[in-house]
VMD Tcl script that draws the C-alpha trace (Angstrom):
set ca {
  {5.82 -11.95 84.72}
  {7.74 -15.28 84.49}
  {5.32 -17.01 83.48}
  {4.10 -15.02 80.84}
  {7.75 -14.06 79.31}
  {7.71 -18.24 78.91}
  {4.75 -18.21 77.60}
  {5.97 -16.18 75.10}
  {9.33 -18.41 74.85}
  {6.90 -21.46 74.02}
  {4.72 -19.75 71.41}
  {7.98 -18.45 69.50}
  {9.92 -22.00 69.65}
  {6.08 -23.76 68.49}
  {5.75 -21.50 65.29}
  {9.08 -21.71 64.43}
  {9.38 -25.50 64.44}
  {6.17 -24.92 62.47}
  {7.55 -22.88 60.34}
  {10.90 -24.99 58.92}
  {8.22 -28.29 58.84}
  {6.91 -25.88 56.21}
  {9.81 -25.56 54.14}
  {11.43 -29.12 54.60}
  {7.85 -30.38 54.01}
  {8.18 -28.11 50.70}
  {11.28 -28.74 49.24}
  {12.39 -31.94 50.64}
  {15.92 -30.18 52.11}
  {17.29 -27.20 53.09}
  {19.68 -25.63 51.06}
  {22.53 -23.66 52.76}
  {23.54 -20.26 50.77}
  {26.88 -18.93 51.47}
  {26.33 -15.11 52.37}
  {27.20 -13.14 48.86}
  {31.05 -11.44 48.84}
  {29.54 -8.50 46.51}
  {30.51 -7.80 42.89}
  {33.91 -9.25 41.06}
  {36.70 -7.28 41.95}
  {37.66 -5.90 38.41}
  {40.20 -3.05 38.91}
  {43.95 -2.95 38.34}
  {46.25 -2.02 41.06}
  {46.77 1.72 41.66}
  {49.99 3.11 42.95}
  {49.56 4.78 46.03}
  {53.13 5.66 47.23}
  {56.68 5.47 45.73}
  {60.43 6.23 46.58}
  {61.56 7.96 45.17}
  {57.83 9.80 43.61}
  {56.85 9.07 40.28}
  {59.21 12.04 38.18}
  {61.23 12.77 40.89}
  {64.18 15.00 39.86}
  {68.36 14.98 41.20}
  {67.57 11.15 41.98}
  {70.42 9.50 43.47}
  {69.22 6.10 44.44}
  {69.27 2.56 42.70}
  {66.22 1.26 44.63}
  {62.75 2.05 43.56}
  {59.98 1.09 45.74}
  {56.65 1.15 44.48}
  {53.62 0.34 46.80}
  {49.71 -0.29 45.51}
  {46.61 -0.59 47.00}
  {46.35 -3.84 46.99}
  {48.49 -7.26 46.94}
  {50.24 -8.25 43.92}
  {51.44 -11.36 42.08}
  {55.10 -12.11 41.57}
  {57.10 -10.52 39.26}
  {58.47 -13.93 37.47}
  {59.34 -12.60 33.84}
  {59.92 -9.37 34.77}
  {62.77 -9.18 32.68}
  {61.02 -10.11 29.37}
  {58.27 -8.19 30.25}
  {59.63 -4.92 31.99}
  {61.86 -2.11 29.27}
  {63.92 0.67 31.56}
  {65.24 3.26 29.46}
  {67.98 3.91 28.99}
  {68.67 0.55 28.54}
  {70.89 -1.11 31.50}
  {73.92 -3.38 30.64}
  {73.03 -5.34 33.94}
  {69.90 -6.58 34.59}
  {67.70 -5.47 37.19}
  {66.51 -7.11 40.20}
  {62.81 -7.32 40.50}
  {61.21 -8.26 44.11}
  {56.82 -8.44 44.71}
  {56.33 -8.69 48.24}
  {52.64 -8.30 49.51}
  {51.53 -4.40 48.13}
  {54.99 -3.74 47.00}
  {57.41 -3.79 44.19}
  {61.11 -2.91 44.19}
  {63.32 -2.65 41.65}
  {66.74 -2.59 41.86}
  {69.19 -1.09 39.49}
  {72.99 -2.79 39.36}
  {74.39 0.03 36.60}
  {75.38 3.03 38.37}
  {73.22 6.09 37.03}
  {73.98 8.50 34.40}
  {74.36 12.14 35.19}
  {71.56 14.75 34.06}
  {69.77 11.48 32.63}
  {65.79 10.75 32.31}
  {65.31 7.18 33.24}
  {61.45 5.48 33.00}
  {60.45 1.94 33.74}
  {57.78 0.95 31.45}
  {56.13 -2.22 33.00}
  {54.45 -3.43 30.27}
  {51.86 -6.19 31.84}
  {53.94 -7.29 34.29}
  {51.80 -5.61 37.33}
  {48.36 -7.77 38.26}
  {46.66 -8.17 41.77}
  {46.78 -11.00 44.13}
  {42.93 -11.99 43.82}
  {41.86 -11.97 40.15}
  {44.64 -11.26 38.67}
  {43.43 -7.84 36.77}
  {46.45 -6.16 34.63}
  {47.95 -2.75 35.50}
  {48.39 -1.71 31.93}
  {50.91 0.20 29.85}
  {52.35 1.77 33.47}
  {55.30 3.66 33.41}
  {57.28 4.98 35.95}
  {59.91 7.85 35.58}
  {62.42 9.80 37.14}
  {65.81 12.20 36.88}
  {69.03 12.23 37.96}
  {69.02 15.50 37.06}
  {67.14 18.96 37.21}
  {64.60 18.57 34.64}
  {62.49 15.44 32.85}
  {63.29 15.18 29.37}
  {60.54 15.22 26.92}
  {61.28 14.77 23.66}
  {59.91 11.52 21.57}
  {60.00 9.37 18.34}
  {57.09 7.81 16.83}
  {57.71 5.43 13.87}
  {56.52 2.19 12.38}
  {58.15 -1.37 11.34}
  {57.05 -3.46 8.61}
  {57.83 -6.94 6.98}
  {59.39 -6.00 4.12}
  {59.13 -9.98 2.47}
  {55.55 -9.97 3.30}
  {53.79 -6.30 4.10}
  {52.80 -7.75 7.53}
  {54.03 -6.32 11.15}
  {55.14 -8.52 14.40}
  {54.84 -7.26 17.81}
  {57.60 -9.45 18.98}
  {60.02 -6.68 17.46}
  {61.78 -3.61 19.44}
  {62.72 -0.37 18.11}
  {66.28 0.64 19.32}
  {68.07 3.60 19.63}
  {71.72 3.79 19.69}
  {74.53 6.62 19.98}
  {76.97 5.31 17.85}
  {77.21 4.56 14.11}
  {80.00 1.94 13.98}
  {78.45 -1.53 12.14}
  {79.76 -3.56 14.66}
  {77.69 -1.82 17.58}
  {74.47 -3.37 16.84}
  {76.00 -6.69 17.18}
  {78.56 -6.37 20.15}
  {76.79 -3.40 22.23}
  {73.21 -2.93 23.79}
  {71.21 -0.05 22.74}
  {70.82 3.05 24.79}
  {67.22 3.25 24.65}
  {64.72 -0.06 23.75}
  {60.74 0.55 22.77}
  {57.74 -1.95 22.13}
  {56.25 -2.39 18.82}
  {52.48 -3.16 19.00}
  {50.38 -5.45 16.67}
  {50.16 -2.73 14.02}
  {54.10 -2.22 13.78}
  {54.05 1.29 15.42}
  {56.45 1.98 18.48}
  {57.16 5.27 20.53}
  {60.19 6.05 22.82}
  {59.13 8.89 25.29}
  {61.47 11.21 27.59}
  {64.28 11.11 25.06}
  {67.33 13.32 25.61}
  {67.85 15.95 22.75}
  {70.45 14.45 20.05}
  {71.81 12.35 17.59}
  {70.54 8.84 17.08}
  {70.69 5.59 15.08}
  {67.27 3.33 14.73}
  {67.15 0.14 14.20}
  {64.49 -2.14 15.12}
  {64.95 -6.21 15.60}
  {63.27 -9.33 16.46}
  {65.71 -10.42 19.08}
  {65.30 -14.24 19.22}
  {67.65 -14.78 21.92}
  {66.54 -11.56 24.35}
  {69.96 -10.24 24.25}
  {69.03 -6.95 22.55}
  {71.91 -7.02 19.72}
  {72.16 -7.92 16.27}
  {73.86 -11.46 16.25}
  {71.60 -14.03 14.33}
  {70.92 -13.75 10.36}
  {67.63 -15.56 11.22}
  {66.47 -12.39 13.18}
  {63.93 -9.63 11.87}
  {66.58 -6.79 11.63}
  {65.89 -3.29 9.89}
  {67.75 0.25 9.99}
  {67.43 3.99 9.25}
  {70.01 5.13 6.21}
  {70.47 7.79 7.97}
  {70.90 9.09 11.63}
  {67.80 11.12 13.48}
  {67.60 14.02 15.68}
  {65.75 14.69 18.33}
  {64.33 17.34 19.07}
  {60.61 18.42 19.94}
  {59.64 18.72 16.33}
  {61.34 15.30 15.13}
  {58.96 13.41 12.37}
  {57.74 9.50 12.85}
  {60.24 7.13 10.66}
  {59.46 3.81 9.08}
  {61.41 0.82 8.74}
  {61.07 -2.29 6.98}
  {62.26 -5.67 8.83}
  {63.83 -8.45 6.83}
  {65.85 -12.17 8.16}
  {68.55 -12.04 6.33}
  {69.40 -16.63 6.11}
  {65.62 -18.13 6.22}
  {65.76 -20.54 9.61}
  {67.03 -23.71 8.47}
  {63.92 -26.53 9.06}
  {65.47 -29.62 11.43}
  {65.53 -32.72 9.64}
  {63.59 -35.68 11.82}
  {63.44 -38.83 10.98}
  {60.39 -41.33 11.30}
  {60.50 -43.76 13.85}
  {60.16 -47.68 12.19}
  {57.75 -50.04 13.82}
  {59.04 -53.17 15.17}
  {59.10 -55.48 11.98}
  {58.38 -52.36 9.04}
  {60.91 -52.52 6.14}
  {62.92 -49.71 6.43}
  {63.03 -47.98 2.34}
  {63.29 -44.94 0.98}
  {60.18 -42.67 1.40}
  {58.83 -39.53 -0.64}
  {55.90 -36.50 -0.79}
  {54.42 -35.86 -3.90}
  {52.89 -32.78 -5.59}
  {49.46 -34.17 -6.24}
  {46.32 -32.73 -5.56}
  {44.17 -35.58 -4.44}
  {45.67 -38.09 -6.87}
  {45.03 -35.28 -9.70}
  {47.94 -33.42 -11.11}
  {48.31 -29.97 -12.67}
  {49.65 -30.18 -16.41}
  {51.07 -26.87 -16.49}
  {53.31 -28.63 -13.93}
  {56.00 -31.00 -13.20}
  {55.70 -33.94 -10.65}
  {58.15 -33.84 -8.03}
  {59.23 -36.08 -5.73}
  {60.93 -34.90 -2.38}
  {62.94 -37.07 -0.52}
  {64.08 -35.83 3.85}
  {67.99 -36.66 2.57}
  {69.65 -35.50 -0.60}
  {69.44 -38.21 -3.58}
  {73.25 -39.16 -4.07}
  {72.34 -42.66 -6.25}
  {69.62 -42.82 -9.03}
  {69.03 -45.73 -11.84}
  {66.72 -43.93 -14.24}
  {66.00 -46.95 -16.03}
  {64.53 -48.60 -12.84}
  {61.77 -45.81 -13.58}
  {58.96 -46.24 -15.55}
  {55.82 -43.67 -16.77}
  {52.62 -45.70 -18.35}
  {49.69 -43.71 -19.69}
  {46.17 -45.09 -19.48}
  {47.25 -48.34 -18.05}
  {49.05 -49.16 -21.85}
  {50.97 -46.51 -23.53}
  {54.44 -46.54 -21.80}
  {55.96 -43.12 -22.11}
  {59.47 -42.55 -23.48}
  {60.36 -39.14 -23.72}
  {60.25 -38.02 -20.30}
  {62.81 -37.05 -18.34}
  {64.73 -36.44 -14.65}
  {66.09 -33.91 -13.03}
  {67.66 -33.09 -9.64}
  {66.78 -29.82 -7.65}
  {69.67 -27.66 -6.71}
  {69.87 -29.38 -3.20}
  {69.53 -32.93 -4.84}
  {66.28 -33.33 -2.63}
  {63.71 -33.51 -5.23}
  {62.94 -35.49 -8.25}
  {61.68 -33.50 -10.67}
  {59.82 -35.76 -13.42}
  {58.79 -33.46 -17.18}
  {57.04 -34.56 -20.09}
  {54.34 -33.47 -22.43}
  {51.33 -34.18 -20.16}
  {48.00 -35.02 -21.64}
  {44.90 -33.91 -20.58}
  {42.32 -35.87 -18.79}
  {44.81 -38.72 -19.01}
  {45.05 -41.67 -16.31}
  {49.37 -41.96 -15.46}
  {51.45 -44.53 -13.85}
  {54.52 -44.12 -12.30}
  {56.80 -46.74 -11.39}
  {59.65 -46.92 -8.88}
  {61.19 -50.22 -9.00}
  {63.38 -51.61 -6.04}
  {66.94 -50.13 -6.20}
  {66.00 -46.88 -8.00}
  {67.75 -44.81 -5.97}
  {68.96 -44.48 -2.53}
  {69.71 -41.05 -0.17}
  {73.23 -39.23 1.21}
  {72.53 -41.95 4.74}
  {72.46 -44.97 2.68}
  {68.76 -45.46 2.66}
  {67.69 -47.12 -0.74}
  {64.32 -48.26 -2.08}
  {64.57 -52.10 -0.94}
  {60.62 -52.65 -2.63}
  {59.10 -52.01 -5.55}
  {56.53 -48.62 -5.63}
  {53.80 -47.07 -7.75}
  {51.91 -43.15 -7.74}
  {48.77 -43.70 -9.64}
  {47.28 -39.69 -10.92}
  {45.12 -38.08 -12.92}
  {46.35 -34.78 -15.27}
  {43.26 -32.29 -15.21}
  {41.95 -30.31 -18.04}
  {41.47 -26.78 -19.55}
  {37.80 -26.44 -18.16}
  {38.89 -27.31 -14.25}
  {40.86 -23.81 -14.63}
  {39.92 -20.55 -14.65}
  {41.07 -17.52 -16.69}
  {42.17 -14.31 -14.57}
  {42.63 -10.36 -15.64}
  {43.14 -8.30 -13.22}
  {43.67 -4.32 -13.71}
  {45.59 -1.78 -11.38}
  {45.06 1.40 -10.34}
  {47.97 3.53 -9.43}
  {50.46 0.80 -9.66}
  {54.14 2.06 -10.31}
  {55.48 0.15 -13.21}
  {58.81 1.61 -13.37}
  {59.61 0.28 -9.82}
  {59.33 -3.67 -12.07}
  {56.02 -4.86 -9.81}
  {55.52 -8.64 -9.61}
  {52.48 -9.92 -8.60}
  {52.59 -12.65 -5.95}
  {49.72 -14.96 -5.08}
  {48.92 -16.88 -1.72}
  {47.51 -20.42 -0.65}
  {46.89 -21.31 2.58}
  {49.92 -19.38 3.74}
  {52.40 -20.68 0.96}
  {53.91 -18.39 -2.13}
  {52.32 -20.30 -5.00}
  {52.67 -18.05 -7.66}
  {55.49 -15.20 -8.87}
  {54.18 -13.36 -11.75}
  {56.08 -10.13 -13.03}
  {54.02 -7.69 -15.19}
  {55.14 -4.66 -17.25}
  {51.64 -2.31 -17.95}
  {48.94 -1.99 -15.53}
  {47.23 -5.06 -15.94}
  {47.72 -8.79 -15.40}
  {45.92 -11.57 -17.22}
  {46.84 -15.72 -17.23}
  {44.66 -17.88 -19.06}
  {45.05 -20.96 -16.77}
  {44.55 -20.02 -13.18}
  {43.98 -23.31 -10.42}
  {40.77 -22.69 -8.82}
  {40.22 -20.93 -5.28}
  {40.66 -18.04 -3.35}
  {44.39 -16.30 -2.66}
  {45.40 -13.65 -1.31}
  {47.64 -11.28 -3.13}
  {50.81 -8.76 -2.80}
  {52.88 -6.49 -4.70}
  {56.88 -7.10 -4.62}
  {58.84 -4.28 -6.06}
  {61.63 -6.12 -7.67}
  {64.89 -3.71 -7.87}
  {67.00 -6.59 -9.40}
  {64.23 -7.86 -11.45}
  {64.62 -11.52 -10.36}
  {61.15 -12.08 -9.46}
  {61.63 -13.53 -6.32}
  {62.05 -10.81 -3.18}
  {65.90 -9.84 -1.97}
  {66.71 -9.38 1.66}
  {68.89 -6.33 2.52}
  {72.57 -6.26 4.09}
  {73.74 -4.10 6.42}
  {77.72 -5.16 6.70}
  {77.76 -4.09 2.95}
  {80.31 -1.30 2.51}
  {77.19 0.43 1.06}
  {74.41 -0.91 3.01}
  {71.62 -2.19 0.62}
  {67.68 -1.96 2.01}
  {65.10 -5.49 1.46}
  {63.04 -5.15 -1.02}
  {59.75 -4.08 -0.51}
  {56.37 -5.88 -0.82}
  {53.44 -4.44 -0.23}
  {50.13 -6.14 0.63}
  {47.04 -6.02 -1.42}
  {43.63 -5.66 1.20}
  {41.64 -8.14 -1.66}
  {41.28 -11.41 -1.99}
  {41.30 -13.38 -5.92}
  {38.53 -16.02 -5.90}
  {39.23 -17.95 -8.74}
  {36.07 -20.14 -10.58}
  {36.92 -22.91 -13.04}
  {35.69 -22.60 -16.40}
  {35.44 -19.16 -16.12}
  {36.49 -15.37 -16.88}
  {37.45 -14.17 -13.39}
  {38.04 -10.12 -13.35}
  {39.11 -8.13 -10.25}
  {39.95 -4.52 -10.61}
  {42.19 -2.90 -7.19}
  {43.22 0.00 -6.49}
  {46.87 -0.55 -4.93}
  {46.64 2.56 -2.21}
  {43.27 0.92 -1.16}
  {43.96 0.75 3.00}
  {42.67 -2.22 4.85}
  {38.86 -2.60 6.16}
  {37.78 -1.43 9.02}
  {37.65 -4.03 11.49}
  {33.88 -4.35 11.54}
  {33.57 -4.84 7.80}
  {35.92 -7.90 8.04}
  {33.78 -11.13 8.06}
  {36.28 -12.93 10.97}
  {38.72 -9.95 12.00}
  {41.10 -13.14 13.87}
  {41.65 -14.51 10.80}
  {44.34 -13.42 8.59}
  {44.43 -13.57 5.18}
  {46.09 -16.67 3.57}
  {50.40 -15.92 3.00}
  {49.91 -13.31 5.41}
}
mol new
graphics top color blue
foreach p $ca { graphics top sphere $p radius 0.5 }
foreach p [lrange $ca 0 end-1] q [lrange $ca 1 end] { graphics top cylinder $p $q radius 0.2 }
display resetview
């Protein structure tokens, strides 16, 4: 029996060796396959016990525990990213340890309130970090769970757009000072399409207001912010109707101004941008020269305009911009024309100092009638009584402010390309677009632009015609050629 059990042994260890001579003889090595883990874990954390339980009522305890199925990641901007409502003055304490989250609440609770911890994003596993989204998390100090909501919308009034950096707020009180000095009772999330929605709201009175909030603080306190608000108070109750608000920065950010570095033996003069378009100019224009520091010393005669390399032109003139920063150069262009300028040393110097220490030249073309295009464009359901003015976008600049009385618009010399468009409703008839102001004695609303879902491709040389229908809604997303791109000024 020994004998034949290694018999046996000796057979099985000869074919074997036979057998991997095979495969090395085959492919030259032997690759070594780690043994498979199975498919990509792809699920979100799910909740699988809490303390107190998700809409507990008569809760009495600052410390919520939540516990998942799985291990999580830290919670390390929880406080950008989580909203409890109503709105604490103190902020939370957020701890992750292993399958557990606890959050901590320093403001002592309201009587016979709702509270709910909306998470946002904030929640993602251990392992592949998959998102628990849009989880929320409520509970009562009191005998019932309120369920009453508001449902509204915030828009840009300036440009027609939405940002889903902005929060809706709620507050109880109506003095003007509140939104500046006092956080709101109850905060929401706007989403990329401007709406927002506060859930298990008490029944009452209310103020909305919705605002950027640049420095996180929740109140009203920079003129740079997106800020909007209601005319008029809400109430909630179960029937209460979506509102919509329109956003507006009252003071435009003020741009830093840098200046250029000089390298180690440049001569340090007085620099300028220019208007041109390629070294071609627009003759329906003026040339302008803009300087980083206001222009505080000029020598006009230090300045000197030559047409086709011999006709030296007289009767032009200079002007300053209101903020002394430009150079604003007008005369009667001529078409098709070659032009000179020249900037001799000493023409002018800025508010540091800085002065032109070398002579300097801008050679340009002027363009003519046939490199523009003529455009007529006819509206459908446009309000002229409410003094429209069409505005026209380039590569996300206003280039063009054009008020119009009947229900169509037509210029005979359009630049070529393709804008995009908008509608401003001009109360004061200005033609440019009016922020509101809320510390008014009577509070005054922005005025309202509204965006046009059409784009104005503009040929030279030729009639261009576009008829739109103003209450034409935007495209479907599939019927947009690139639905990540946004239209130009937009």
């Amino acid at each position: 029996m020994f004998a034949a059990a290694m018999n046996k042994l000796f057979l099985y260890i000869v074919f074997s060796g036979l057998f991997l001579i095979s495969i090395f003889s085959e492919t030259g090595c032997a690759n070594i396959v780690p043994p498979s883990g199975g498919p990509r874990d792809s699920l979100a954390p799910v909740l699988i016990a809490a303390n107190p339980k998700d809409s507990a009522l008569n809760v009495n305890t600052q410390k919520i525990a939540l516990v998942f199925n799985e291990f999580v990641n830290s919670l390390t901007t929880a406080s950008e990213k989580i909203l409890i409502s109503p709105f604490p003055a103190k902020t939370p304490m957020y701890e992750s340890k292993l399958k557990t989250i606890t959050v901590r609440l320093k403001d002592s609770l309201l009587p016979n309130t709702t509270y709910s911890i909306d998470f946002g994003d904030a929640i993602s596993d251990l392992n592949e970090n998959n998102i628990l989204k849009n989880f929320r998390f409520t509970f009562s100090t009191g005998p019932t769970i309120d369920t009453n909501e508001l449902r509204g919308k915030i828009i840009l009034a300036e440009t027609g757009t939405t940002d889903s950096t902005m929060f809706a707020l709620l507050y109880t009180k109506q003095e003007d000072s509140t939104v500046a000095k006092e956080t709101p009772r109850y905060v929401a999330r706007v989403d990329a399409k401007g709406n927002f929605h506060f859930t298990n709201l008490p029944a009452g009175t209310f103020y909305v207001y919705a605002l950027q909030d640049a420095d996180g603080n929740k109140k009203y306190n920079q003129p740079i912010e997106q800020f909007a608000f209601l005319d008029s108070p809400v109430v909630i109750n179960a029937s209460t109707k979506p509102v919509l608000l329109y956003a507006y920065a009252a003071e435009k950010e003020k741009k830093r101004e840098t200046t250029a570095a000089t390298a180690k033996g440049e001569i340090r003069t007085l620099r300028f941008t220019n208007n041109l378009d390629a070294n071609t100019f627009d003759f329906l224009d003026s040339l302008e020269l803009t300087y980083a520091k206001p222009v505080r010393k000029l020598d006009v005669s230090k300045i000197r305009l030559v047409q086709d390399s011999t006709t030296t032109i007289n009767d032009f003139y200079i002007r300053n911009d209101s903020i002394n920063k430009k150079l604003i150069i007008q005369t009667n262009w001529k078409q098709d024309s070659k032009y000179v300028l020249y900037l001799n040393k000493d023409y002018a110097a800025d508010s540091s100092g800085l002065a032109a220490v070398k002579n300097d030249t801008l050679k340009f073309r002027v363009k003519n009638e046939k490199e523009y295009g003529s455009v007529r464009i006819r509206f459908k359901n446009i309000d002229t009584a409410r003094h429209p003015v069409l505005l026209i976008y380039a590569n996300n600049a206003l280039v063009g402010s054009y008020p119009f009385n009947g229900k169509e618009f037509y210029k005979s010399l359009f630049r070529p390309g393709t804008y995009s468009m908008a509608i401003l409703y001009d109360n004061n008839q200005n033609s440019v677009w009016d922020p509101g102001n809320y510390f008014l004695k009577v509070k005054r609303q922005p005025e309202i632009v509204q965006k046009i879902y059409a784009s104005l491709a503009v040929k030279a040389n030729w009639d261009n015609e576009l008829n739109i229908d103003i209450n034409q809604p935007p495209p479907a997303p599939e019927q947009q050629k690139n639905p990540n791109q946004q239209s130009p000024g937009f």
